[in-house]
C-alpha positions in Angstrom: -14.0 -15.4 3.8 -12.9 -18.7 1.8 -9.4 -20.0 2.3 -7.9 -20.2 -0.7 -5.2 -22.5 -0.1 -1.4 -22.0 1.3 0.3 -19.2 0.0 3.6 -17.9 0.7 3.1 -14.3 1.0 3.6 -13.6 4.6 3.7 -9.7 5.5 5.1 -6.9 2.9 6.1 -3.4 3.1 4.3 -1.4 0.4 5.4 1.9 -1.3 3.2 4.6 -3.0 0.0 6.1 -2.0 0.3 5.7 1.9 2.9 6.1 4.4 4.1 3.1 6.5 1.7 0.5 4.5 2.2 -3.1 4.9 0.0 -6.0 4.1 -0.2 -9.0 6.4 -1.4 -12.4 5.0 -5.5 -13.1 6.8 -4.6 -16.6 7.2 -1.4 -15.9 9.4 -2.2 -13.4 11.0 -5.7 -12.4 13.2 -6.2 -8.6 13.3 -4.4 -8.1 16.8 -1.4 -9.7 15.8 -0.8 -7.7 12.4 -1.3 -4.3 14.3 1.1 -5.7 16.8 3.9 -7.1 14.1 3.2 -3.4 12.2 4.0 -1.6 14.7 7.4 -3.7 15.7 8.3 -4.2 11.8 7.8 -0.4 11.5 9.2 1.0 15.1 5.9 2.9 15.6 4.6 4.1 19.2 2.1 2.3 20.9 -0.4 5.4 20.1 0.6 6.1 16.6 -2.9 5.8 15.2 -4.0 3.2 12.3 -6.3 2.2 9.5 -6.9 -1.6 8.8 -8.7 -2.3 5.9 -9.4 -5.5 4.2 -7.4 -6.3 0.9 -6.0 -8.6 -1.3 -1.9 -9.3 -2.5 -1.3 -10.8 -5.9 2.2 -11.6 -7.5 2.2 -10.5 -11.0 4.1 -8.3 -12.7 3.5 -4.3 -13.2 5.2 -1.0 -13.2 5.9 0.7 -10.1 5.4 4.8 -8.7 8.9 5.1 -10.4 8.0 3.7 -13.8 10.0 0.9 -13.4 8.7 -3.1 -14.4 8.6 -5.5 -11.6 7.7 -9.2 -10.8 6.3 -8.8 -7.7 3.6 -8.7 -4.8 1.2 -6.2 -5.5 -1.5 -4.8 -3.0 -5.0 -4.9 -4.7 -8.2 -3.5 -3.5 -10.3 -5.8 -5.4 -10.5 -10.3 -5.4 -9.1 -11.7 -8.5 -9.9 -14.9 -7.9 -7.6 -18.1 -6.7 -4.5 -16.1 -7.2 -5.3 -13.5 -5.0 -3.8 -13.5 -1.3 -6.7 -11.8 1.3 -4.6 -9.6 3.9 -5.1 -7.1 6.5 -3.6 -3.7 4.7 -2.3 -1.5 7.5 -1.0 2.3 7.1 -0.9 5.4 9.5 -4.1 7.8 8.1 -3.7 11.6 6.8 -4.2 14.4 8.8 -7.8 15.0 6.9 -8.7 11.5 8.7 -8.2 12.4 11.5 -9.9 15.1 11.4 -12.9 15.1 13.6 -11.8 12.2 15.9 -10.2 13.4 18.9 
């Protein structure tokens, strides 16, 4: 992954699709220590389980899960381009993913 310059976009609590989702800037943050800062930022158990997946933050404007028009940092699946922020998104699965794995 290419550094993309300095950004100000540290760590984020997101709302809509996923319960307890935050996003944690890649080039403050290794792996390890955005679980770690999740789980204090949150107050989560050490064994509440945890999908990291690889994602990007933008600030731009949009309209949030309550119709409402922000100016803000948005959590985005997809690179687009300089403007985008790479970051660790973090969130506690659904039941149906856990499914299977104990």
């Amino acid at each position: 992954m290419a550094i993309k310059g300095t950004s100000k976009f540290d760590f984020e609590v997101f709302n809509g699709d996923f319960d307890n989702w935050m996003g944690f800037n890649k080039q403050k943050y290794t792996r390890e220590q955005a679980i770690e800062e999740w789980r204090s930022e949150l107050m989560l158990d050490e064994n509440t389980p945890y999908i990291v997946e690889d994602a990007f933050v933008r600030y731009r404007f949009g309209v949030d899960e309550d119709n409402e028009n922000r100016s803000c940092w948005w959590l985005e699946w997809r690179d687009c381009g300089h403007r985008s922020v790479p970051v660790w998104s973090i969130r506690t699965p659904f039941p149906w993913e856990l499914e299977g794995t104990e």
